[in-house]
MIDRENTI-703853 format. One record per residue: residue number from 1; x, y, z of N, C-alpha, C in turn. Coordinates in Angstrom, 1 decimal. Example, Ala and Ser with C-alpha at 12.3 -4.5 7.8 and 13.67 -1.06 7.14 Angstrom:
2
SITE   pos   n_east   n_north     n_up   ca_east   ca_north    ca_up   c_east   c_north     c_up
SITE     1     13.2      -5.7      7.8      12.3       -4.5      7.8     13.2      -3.3      7.8
SITE     2     12.8      -2.2      7.1      13.7       -1.1      7.1     12.9       0.0      7.9
end
This chain:
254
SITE   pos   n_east   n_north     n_up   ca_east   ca_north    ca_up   c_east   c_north     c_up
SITE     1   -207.0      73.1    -49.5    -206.0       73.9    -50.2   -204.6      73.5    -49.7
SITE     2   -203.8      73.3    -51.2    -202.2       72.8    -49.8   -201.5      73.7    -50.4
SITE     3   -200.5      73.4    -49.3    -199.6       74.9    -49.2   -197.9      74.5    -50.4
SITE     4   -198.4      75.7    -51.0    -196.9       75.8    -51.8   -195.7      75.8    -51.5
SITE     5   -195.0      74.9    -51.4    -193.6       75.4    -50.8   -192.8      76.2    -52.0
SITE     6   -192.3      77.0    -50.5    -191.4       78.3    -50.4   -190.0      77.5    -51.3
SITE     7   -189.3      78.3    -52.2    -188.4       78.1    -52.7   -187.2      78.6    -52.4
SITE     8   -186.3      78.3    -52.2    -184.8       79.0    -51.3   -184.1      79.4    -52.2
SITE     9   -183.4      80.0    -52.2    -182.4       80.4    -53.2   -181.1      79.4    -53.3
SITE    10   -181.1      79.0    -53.9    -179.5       78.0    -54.0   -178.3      78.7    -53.9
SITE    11   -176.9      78.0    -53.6    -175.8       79.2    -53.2   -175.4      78.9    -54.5
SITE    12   -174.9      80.4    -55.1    -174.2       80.2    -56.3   -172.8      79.0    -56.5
SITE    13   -172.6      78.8    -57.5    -171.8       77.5    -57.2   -170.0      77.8    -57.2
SITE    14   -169.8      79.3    -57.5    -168.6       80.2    -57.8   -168.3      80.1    -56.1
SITE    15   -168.9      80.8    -55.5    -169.0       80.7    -53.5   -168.3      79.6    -53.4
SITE    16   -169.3      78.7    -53.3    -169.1       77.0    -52.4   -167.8      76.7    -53.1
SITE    17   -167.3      76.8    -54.4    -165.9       76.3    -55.1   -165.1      77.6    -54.4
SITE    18   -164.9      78.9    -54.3    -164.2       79.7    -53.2   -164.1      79.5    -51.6
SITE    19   -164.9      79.0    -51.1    -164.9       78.2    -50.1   -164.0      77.2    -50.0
SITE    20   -164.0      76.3    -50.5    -162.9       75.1    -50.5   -162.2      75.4    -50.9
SITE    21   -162.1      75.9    -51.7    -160.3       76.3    -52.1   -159.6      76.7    -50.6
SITE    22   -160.4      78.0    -50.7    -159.5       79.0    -49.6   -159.6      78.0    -48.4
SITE    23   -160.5      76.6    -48.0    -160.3       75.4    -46.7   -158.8      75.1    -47.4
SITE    24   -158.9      74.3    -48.7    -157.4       73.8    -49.0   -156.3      74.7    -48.8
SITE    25   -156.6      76.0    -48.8    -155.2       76.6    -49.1   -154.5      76.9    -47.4
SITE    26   -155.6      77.0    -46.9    -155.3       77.5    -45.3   -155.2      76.1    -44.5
SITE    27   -155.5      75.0    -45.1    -154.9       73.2    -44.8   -153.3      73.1    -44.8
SITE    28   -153.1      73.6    -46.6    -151.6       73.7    -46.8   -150.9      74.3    -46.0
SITE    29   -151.0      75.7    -45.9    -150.4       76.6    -45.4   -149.9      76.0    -43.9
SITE    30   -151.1      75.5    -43.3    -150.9       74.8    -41.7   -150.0      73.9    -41.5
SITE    31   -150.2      72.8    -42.8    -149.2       71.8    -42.9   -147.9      72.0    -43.2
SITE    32   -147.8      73.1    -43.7    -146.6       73.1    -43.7   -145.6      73.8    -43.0
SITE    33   -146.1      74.8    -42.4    -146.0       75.4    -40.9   -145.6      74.2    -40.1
SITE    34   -146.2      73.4    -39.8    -145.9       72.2    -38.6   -144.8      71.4    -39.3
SITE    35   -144.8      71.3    -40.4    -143.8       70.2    -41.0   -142.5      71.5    -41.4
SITE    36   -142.5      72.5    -41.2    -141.4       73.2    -41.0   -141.2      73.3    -39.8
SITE    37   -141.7      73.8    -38.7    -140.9       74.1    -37.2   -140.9      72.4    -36.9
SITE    38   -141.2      71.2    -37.5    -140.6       70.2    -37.0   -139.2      69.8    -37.5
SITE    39   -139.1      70.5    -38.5    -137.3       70.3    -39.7   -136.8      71.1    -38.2
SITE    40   -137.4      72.6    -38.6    -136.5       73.3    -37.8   -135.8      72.6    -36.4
SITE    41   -137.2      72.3    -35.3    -137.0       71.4    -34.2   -136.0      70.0    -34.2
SITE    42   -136.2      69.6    -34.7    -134.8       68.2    -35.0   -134.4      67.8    -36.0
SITE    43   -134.1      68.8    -37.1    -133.3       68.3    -38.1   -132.4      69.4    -38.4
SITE    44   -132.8      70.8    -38.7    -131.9       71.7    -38.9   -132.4      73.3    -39.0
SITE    45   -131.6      74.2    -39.3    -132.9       75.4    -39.5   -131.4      76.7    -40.3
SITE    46   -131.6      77.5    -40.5    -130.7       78.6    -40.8   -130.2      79.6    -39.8
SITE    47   -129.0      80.2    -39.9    -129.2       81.2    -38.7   -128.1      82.2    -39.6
SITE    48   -127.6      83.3    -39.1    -127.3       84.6    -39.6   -125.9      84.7    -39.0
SITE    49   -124.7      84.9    -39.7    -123.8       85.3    -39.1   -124.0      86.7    -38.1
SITE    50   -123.7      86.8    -36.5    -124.3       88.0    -36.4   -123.0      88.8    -36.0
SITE    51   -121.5      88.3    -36.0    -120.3       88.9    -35.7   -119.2      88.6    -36.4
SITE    52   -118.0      89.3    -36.0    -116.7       88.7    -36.5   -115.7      87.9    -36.1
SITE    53   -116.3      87.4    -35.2    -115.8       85.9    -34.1   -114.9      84.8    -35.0
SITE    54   -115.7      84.3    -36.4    -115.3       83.7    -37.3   -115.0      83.6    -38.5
SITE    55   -114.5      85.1    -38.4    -113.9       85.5    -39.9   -112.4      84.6    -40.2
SITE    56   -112.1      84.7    -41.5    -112.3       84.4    -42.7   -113.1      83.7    -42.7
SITE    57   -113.4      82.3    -42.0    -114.6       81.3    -42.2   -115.9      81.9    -42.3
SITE    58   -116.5      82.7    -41.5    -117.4       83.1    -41.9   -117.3      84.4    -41.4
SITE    59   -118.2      85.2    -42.4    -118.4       86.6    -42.5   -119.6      87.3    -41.8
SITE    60   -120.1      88.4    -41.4    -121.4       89.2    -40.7   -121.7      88.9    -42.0
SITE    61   -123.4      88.6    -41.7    -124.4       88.6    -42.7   -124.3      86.9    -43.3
SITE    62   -123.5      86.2    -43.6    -123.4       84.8    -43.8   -124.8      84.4    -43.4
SITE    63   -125.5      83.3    -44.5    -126.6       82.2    -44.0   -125.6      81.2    -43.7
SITE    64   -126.1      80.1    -42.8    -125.5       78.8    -42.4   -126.6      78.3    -42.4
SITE    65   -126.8      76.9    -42.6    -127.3       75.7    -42.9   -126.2      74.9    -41.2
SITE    66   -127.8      74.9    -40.2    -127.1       74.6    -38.8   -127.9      72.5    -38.8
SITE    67   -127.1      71.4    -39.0    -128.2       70.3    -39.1   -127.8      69.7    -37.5
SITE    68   -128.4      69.1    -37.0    -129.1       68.7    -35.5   -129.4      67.1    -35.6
SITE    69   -128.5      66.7    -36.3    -129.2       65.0    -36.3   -127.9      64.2    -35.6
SITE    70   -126.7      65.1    -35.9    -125.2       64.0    -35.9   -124.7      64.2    -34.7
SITE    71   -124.2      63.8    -33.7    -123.3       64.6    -32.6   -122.1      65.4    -32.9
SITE    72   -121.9      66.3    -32.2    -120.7       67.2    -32.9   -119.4      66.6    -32.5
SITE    73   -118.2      67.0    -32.8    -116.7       66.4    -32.8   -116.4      67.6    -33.0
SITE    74   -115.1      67.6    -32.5    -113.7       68.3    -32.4   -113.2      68.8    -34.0
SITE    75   -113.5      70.2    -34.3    -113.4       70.8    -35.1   -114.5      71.4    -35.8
SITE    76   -115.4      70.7    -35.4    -116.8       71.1    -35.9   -116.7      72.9    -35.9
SITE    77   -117.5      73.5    -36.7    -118.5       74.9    -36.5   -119.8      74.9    -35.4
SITE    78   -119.8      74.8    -34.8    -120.9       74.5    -33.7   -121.5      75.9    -33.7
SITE    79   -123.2      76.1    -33.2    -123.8       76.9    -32.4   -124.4      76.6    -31.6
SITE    80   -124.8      77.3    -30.4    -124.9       77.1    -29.2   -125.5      78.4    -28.8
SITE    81   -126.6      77.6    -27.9    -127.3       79.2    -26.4   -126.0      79.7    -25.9
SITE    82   -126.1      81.1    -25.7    -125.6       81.6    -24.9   -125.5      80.5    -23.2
SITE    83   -123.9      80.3    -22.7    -124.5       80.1    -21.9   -124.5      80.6    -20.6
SITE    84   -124.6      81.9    -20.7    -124.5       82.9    -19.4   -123.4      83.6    -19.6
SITE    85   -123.8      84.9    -19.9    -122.9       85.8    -19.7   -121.8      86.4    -20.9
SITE    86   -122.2      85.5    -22.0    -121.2       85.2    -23.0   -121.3      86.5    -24.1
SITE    87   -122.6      87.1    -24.0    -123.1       87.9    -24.8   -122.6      89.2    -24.6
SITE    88   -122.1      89.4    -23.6    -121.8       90.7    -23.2   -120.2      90.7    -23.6
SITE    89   -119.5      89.7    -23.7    -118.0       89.7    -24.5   -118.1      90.4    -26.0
SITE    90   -119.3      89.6    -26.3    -119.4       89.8    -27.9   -120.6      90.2    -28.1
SITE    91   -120.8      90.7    -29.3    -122.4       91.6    -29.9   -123.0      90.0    -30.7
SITE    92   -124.3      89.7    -30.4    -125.2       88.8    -30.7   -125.7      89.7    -32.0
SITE    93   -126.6      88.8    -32.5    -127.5       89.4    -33.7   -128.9      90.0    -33.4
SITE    94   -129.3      91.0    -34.2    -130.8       91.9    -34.0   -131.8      91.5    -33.9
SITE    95   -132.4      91.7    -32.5    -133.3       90.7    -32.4   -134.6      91.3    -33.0
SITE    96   -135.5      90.6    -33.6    -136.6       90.9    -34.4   -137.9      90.8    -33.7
SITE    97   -138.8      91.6    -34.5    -140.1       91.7    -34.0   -140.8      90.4    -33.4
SITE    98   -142.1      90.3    -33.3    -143.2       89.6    -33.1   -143.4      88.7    -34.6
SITE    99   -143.2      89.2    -35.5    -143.8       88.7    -36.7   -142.6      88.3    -37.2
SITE   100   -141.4      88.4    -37.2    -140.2       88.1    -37.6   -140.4      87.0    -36.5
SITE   101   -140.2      87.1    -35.5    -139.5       85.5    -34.5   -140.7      84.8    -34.7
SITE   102   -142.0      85.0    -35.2    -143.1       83.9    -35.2   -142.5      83.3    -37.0
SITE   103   -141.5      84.0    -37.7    -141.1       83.1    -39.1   -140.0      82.9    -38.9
SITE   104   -139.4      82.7    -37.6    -138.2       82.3    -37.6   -138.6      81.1    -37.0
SITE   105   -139.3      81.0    -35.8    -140.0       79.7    -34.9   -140.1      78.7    -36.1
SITE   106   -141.2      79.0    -36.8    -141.3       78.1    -37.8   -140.7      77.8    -39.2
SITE   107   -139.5      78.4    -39.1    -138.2       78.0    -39.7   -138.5      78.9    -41.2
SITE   108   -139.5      79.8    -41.2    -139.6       80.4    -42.8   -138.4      81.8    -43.2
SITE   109   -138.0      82.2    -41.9    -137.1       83.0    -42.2   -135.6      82.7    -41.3
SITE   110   -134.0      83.0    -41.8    -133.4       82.4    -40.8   -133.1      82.9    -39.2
SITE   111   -132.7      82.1    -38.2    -132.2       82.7    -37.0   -131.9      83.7    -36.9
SITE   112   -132.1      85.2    -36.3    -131.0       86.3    -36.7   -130.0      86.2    -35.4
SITE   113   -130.3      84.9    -34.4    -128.9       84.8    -33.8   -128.8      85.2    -32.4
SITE   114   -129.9      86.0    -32.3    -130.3       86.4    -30.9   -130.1      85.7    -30.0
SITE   115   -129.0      85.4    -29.2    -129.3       84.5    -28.0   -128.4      83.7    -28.5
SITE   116   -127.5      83.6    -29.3    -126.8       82.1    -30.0   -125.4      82.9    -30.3
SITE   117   -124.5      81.9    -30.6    -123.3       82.2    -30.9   -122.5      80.8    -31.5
SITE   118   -121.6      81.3    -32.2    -121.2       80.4    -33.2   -119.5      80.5    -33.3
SITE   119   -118.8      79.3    -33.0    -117.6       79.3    -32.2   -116.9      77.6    -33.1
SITE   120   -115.5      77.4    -32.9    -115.4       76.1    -33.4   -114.6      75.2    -32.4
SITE   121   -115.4      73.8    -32.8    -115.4       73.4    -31.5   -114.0      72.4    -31.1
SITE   122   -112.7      73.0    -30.5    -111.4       72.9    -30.1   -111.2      71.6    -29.1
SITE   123   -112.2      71.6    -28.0    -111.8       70.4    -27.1   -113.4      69.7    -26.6
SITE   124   -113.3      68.2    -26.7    -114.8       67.7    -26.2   -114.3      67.1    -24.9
SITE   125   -115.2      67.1    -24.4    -114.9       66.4    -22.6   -113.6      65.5    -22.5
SITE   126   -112.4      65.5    -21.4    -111.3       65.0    -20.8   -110.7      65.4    -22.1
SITE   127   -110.4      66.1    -23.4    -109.2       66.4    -23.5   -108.8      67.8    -22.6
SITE   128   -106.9      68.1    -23.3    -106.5       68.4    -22.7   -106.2      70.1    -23.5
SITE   129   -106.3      71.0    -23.4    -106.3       72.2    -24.3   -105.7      73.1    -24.0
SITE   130   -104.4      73.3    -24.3    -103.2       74.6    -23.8   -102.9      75.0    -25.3
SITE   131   -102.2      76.1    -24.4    -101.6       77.1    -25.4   -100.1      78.1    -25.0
SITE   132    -99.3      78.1    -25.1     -98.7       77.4    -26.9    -97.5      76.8    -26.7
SITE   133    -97.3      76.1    -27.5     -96.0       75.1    -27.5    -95.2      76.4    -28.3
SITE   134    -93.3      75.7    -28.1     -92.3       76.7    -28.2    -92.4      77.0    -29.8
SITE   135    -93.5      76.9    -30.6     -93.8       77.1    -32.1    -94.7      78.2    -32.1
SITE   136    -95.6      78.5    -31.1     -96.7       79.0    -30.7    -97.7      78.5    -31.8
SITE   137    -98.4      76.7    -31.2     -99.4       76.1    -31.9   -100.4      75.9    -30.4
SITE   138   -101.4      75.8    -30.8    -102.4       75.6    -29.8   -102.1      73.9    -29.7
SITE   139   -102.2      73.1    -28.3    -101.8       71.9    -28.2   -103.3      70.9    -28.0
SITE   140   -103.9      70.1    -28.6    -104.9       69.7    -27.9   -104.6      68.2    -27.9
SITE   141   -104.8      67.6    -26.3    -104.1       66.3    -25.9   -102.8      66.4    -26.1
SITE   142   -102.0      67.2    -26.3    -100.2       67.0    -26.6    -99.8      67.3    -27.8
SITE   143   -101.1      67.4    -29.3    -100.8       67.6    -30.6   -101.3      68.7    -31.2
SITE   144    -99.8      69.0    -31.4    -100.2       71.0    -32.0   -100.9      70.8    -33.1
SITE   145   -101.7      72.1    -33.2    -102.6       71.8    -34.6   -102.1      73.1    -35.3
SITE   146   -102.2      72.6    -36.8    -101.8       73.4    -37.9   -103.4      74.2    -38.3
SITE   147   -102.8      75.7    -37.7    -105.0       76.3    -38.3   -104.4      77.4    -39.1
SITE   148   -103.1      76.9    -39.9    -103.3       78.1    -41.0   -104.6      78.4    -41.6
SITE   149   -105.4      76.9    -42.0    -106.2       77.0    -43.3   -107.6      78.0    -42.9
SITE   150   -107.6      78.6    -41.8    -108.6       78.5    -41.2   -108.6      80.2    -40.1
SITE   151   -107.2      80.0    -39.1    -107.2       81.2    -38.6   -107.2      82.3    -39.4
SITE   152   -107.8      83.3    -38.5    -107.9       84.6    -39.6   -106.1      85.3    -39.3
SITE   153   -106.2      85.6    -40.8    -104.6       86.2    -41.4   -103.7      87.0    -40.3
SITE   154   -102.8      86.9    -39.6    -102.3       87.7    -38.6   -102.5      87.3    -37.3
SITE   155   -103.7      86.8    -37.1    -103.8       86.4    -35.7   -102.8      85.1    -35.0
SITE   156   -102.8      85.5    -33.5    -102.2       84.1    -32.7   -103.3      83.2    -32.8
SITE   157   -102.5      81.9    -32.1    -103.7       80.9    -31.8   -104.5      81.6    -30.6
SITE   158   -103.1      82.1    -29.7    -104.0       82.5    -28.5   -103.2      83.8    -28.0
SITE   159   -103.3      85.0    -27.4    -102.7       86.0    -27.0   -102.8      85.8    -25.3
SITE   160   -102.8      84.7    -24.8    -103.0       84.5    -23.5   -102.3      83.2    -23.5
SITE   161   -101.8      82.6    -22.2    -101.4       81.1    -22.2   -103.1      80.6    -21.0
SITE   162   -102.6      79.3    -21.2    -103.3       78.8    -20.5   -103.6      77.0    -20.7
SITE   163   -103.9      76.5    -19.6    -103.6       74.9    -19.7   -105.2      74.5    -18.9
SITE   164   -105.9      73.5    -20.1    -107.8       73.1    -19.3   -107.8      72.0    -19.6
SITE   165   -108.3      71.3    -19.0    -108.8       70.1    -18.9   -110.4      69.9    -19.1
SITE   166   -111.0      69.9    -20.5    -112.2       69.8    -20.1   -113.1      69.1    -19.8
SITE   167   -113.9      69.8    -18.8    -115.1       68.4    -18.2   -116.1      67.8    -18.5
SITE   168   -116.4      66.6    -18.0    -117.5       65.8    -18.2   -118.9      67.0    -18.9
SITE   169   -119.5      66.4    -20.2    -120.6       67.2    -20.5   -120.5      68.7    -20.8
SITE   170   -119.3      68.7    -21.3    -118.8       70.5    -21.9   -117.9      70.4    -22.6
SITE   171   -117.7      71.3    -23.5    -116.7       71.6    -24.4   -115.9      72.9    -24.6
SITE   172   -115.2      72.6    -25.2    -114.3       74.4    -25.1   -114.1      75.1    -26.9
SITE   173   -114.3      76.2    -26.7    -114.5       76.5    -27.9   -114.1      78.2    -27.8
SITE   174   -113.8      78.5    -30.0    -112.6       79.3    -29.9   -113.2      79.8    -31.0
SITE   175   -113.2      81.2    -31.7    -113.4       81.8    -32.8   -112.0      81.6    -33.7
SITE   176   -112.3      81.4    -35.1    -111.4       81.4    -35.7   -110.8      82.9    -36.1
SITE   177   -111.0      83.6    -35.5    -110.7       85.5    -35.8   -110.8      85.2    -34.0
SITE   178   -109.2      85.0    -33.6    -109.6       85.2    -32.1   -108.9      86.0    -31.5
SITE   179   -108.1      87.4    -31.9    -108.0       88.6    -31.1   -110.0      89.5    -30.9
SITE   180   -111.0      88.7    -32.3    -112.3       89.8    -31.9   -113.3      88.6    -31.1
SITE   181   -113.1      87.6    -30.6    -113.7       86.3    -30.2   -113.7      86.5    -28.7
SITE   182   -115.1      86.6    -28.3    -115.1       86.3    -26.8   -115.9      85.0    -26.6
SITE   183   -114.4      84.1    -26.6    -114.6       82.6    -26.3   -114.3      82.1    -25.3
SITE   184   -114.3      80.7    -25.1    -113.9       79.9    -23.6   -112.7      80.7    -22.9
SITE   185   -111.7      81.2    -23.7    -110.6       81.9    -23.2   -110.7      83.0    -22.1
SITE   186   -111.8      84.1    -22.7    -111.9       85.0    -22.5   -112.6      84.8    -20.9
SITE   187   -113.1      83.3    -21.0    -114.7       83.1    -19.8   -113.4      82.4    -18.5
SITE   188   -112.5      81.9    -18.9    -111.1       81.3    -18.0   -111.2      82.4    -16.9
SITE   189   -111.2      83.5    -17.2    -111.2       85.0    -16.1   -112.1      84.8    -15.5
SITE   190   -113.3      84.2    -15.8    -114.4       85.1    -14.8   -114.4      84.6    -13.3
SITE   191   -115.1      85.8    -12.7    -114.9       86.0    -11.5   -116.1      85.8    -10.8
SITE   192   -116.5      84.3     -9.8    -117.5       84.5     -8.6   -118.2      85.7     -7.8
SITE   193   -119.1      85.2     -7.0    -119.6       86.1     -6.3   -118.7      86.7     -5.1
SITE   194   -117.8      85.9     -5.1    -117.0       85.5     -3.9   -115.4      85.8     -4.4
SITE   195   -115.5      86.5     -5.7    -114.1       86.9     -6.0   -113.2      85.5     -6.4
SITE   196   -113.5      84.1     -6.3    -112.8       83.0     -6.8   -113.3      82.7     -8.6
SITE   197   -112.1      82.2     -8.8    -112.4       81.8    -10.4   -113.5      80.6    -10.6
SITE   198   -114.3      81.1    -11.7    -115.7       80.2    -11.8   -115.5      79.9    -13.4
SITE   199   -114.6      78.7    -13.3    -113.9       78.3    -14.5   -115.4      77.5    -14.9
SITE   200   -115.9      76.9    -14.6    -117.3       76.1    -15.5   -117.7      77.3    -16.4
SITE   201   -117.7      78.7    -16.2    -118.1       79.5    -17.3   -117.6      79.6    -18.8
SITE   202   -116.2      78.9    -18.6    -115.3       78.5    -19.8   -115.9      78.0    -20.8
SITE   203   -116.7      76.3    -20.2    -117.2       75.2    -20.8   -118.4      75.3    -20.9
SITE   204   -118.6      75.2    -22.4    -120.3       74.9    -23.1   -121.0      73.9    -22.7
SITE   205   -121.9      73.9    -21.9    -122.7       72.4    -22.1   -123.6      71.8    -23.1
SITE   206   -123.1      70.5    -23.3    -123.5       70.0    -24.7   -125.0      69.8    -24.7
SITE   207   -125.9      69.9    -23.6    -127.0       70.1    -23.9   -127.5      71.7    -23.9
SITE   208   -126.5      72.7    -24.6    -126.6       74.3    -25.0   -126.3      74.0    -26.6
SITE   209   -125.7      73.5    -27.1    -125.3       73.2    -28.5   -126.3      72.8    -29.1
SITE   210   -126.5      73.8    -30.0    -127.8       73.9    -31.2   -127.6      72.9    -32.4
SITE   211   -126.6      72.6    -32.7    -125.5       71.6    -33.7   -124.6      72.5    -34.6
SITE   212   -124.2      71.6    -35.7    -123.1       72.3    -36.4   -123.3      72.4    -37.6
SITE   213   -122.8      73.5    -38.1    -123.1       74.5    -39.1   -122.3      73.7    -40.0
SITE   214   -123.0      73.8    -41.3    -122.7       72.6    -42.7   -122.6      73.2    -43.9
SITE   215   -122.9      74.3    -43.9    -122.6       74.8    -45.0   -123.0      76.4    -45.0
SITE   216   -122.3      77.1    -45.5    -122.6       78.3    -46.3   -123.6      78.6    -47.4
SITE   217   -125.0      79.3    -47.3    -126.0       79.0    -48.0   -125.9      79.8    -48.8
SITE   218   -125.9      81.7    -48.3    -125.8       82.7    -48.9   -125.1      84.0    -48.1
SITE   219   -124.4      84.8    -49.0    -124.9       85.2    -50.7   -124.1      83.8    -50.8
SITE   220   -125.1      84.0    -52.3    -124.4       83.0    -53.5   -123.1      82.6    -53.7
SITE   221   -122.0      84.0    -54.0    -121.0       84.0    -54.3   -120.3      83.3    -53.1
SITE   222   -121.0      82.7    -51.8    -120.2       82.2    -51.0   -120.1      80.7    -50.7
SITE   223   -121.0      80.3    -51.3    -121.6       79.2    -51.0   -120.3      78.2    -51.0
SITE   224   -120.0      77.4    -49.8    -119.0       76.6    -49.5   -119.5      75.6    -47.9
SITE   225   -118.9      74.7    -48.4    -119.6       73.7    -47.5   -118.1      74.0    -46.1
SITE   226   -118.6      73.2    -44.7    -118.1       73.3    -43.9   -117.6      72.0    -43.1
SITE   227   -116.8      71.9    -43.0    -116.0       70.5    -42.3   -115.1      70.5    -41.4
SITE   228   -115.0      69.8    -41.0    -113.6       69.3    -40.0   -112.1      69.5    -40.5
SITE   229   -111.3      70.3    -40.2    -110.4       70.5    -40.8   -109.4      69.3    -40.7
SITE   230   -108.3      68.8    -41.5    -107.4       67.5    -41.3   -106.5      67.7    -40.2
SITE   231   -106.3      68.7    -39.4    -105.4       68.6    -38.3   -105.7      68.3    -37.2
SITE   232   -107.0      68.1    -37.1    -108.4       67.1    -35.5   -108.1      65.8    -35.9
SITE   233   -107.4      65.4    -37.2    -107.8       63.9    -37.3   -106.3      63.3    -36.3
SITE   234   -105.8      64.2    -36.5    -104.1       63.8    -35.9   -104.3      63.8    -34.3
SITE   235   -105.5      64.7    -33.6    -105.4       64.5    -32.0   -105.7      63.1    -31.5
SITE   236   -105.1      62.9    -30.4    -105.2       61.5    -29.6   -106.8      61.5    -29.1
SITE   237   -107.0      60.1    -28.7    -107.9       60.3    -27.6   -108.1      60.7    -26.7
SITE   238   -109.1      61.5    -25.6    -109.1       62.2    -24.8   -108.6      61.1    -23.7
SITE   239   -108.6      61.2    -22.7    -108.5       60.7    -21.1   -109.9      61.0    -20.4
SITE   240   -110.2      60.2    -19.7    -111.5       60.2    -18.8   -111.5      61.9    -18.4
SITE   241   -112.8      62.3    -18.7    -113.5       63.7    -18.5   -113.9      63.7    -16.7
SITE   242   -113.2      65.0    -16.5    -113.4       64.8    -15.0   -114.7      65.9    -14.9
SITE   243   -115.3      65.7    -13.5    -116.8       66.2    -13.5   -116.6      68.0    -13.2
SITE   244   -115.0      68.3    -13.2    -114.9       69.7    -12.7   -114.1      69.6    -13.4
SITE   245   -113.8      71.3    -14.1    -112.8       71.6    -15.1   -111.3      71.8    -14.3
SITE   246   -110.0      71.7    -15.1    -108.7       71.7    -14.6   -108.6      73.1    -15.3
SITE   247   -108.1      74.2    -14.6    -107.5       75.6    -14.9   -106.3      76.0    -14.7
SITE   248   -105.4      76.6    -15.8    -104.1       77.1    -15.4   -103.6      77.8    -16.4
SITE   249   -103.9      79.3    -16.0    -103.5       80.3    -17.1   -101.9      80.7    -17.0
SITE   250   -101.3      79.7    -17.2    -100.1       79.0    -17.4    -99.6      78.5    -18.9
SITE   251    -98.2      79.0    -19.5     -98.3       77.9    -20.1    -97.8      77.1    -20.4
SITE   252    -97.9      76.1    -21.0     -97.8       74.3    -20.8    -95.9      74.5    -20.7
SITE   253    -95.1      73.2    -20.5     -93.9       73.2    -20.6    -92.7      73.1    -22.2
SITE   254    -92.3      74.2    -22.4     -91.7       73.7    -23.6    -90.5      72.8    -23.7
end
């Protein structure tokens, strides 16, 4: 007597095609997760205006388009880590949940700014950065610059004097709305453990610089690209960057 084989049931064939798909779809999904937080990682990512540091140029709530491929220059829009201490001058952006910073990580929602700040960038290593000649222009290397196009309506370049030299691997940087701007200016004051001035708090280090902001994405109605204004083209070259900053809340000679 031989034995009958048992017959299995076969898988419907709707299943096995639901199966793959949902393998393909959760493939895509992955890949593109990773080929996003790598844009974000070294090419560029979005982030949130989160103050009024850089008004007229930019507004609270502003997207920016921040790209990370070019080195930045003298006039740039730059953003940058906090780099100690800076946050408490000025209100940063809302920091978000667990599920918000895991779509910000991977670049699907923008920066909301937490920890970053966004400033324009006035002096790169060994120039020379005072304020103000007998016009009251901000001087950088010896050449006053013209920031009508740019400073917010009313304001000085600067409501303080002061004469820097910036150093090796740092830059100095200024809100274009800078009576509400707690920038390099405001950081010239700070004060040691020891009660001496701890001017390096001034200067950004260029390995804190996130890159520079390129354009205005949204709202719509704002969309405008972002550049170097024509009055950086007119400053000289710097002078050799010394490895410690030169301070003197002084101002220059008219």
């Amino acid at each position: 007597m031989t034995d009958t084989p048992t017959k299995t049931d076969a898988k419907p064939a709707h299943r096995s095609g639901f199966a793959a798909a949902a393998r393909e779809f959760v493939l895509i999904v992955v890949g593109a997760l990773i080929v996003s937080s790598i844009l974000r990682a070294f090419v560029g990512q979005m982030f949130i205006i989160p103050s009024e540091s850089m008004e007229n140029t930019l507004l609270v709530g502003d997207r920016v388009v921040v790209e990370k491929l070019t080195d930045v220059k003298r006039g740039d829009v730059v953003v940058f880590e906090d780099p100690g201490g800076w946050l408490g001058a000025e209100e940063s952006g809302q920091k978000r949940g667990s599920i918000g910073r895991f779509f910000e990580i991977v670049g699907l929602l923008p920066d909301s700014s937490h920890g970053h700040l966004i400033k324009r960038l006035i002096g790169m290593p060994g120039d020379k950065v005072a304020c103000c000649d007998a016009k009251g222009r901000l001087l950088v290397n010896g050449q006053p610059l013209d920031e009508t196009n740019y400073l917010y309506p009313g304001d000085a370049p600067s409501q303080m004097d002061f004469q820097v030299t910036v150093p090796a691997g740092r830059i100095f940087v200024m809100g274009d709305h800078r009576s509400a701007s707690g920038d390099s200016r405001v950081h010239l004051q700070d004060l040691d453990a020891n009660g001496g001035n701890q001017g390096d708090a001034a200067f950004v280090p260029l390995d804190k610089v996130t890159g520079r902001a390129i354009m205005i994405v949204w709202p719509a109605g704002r969309w405008d690209k972002l550049g170097v204004p024509d009055t950086f083209k007119a400053v000289p070259a710097p002078g050799p960057a010394p490895d410690k900053p030169s301070i003197s809340l002084t101002p220059p000679p008219k």
